[in-house]
N, C-alpha and C positions, 0 to 999 in steps of 0.2 A: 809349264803351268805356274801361276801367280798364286803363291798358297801364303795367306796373310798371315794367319797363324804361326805357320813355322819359323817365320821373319818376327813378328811378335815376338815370341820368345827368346830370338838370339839378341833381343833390345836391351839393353841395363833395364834392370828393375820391372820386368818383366815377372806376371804371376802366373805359373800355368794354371788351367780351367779347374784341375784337380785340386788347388792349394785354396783357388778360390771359393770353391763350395765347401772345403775345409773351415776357412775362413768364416763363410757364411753361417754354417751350421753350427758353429762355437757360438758364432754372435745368437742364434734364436736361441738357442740350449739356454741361454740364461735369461730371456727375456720369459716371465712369468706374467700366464694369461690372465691373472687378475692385478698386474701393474698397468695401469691405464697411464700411471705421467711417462711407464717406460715406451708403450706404444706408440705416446705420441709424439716423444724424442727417433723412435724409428722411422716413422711415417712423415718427419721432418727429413729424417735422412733419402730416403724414398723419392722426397719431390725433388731434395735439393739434387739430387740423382739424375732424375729427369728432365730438370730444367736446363742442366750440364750435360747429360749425354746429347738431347737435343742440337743444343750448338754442338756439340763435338762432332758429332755423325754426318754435319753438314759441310766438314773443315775443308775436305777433302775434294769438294764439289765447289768452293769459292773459289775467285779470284785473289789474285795479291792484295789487291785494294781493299776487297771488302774482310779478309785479313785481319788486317791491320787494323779494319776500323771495327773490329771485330772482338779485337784482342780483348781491352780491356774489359770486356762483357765476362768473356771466357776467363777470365780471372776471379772475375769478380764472383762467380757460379762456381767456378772452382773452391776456390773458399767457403762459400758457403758449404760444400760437401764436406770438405775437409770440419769444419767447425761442429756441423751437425754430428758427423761420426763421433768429434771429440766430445762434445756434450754427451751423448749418449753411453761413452763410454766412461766416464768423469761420474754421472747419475749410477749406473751399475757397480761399479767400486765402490761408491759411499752406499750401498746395500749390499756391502759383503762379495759380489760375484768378482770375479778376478779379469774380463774385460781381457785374455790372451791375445782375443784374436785383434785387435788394437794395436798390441804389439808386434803380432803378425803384418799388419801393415806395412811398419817401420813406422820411424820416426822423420817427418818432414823438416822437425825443426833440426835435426845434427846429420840429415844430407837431404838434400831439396831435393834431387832426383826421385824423391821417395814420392812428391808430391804428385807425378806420372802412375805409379802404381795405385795409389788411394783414385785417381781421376779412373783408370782401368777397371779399379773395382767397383767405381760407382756404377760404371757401365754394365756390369757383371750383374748389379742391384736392377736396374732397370731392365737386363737379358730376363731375367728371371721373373719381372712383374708381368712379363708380356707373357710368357709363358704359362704364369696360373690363372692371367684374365683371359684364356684360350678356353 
């Protein structure tokens, strides 16, 4: 049997589902329901999320060619996930909260490998949207 998951994890920089919600739950802990510029740095993070798992989910289903002609997309939607997290967590720190789970991430800029695990988590962001619009 083909079990994605277990193969996921033996990946570098691979986050299991536990670390994730970890991760996740650090990040709402400090978003405070009457910061509306915080929410809306979430709900940046959120689409830029969806926009990016979108193409991601379909990698696997394309051709070479379209790939390729793909790629630069998926970079470019990557980035923006990554950027939106950092905003979001850049805004939290200049109000006092300590932004751990950021850290948790890793850091993409002193090992790029990290930037696979932040792309995983977006996905994790969007598992989860699906889940409470059920």
């Amino acid at each position: 049997m083909y079990d994605i998951y277990n193969s996921y994890l033996m990946a570098p920089c691979s986050i299991p589902m536990d670390k994730m919600l970890a991760i996740y739950r650090n990040m709402m802990d400090e978003l405070d329901d009457k910061d509306e510029e915080a929410y809306v740095f979430y709900r940046d993070i959120l689409q830029a999320s969806l926009d990016y798992a979108r193409l991601r989910s379909r990698w696997n289903l394309m051709g070479q060619k379209e790939r390729l002609e793909s790629d630069p997309e998926r970079t470019r939607k990557h980035n923006r996930v990554i950027l939106s997290i950092n905003m979001l967590a850049r805004y939290l720190v200049q109000r006092g909260k300590k932004a751990a789970w950021r850290q948790a991430l890793g850091d993409e800029n002193r090992d790029p490998s990290v930037r696979k695990a932040i792309g995983d988590y977006a996905c994790f962001l969007v598992f989860l949207q699906c889940l409470d619009a059920r």
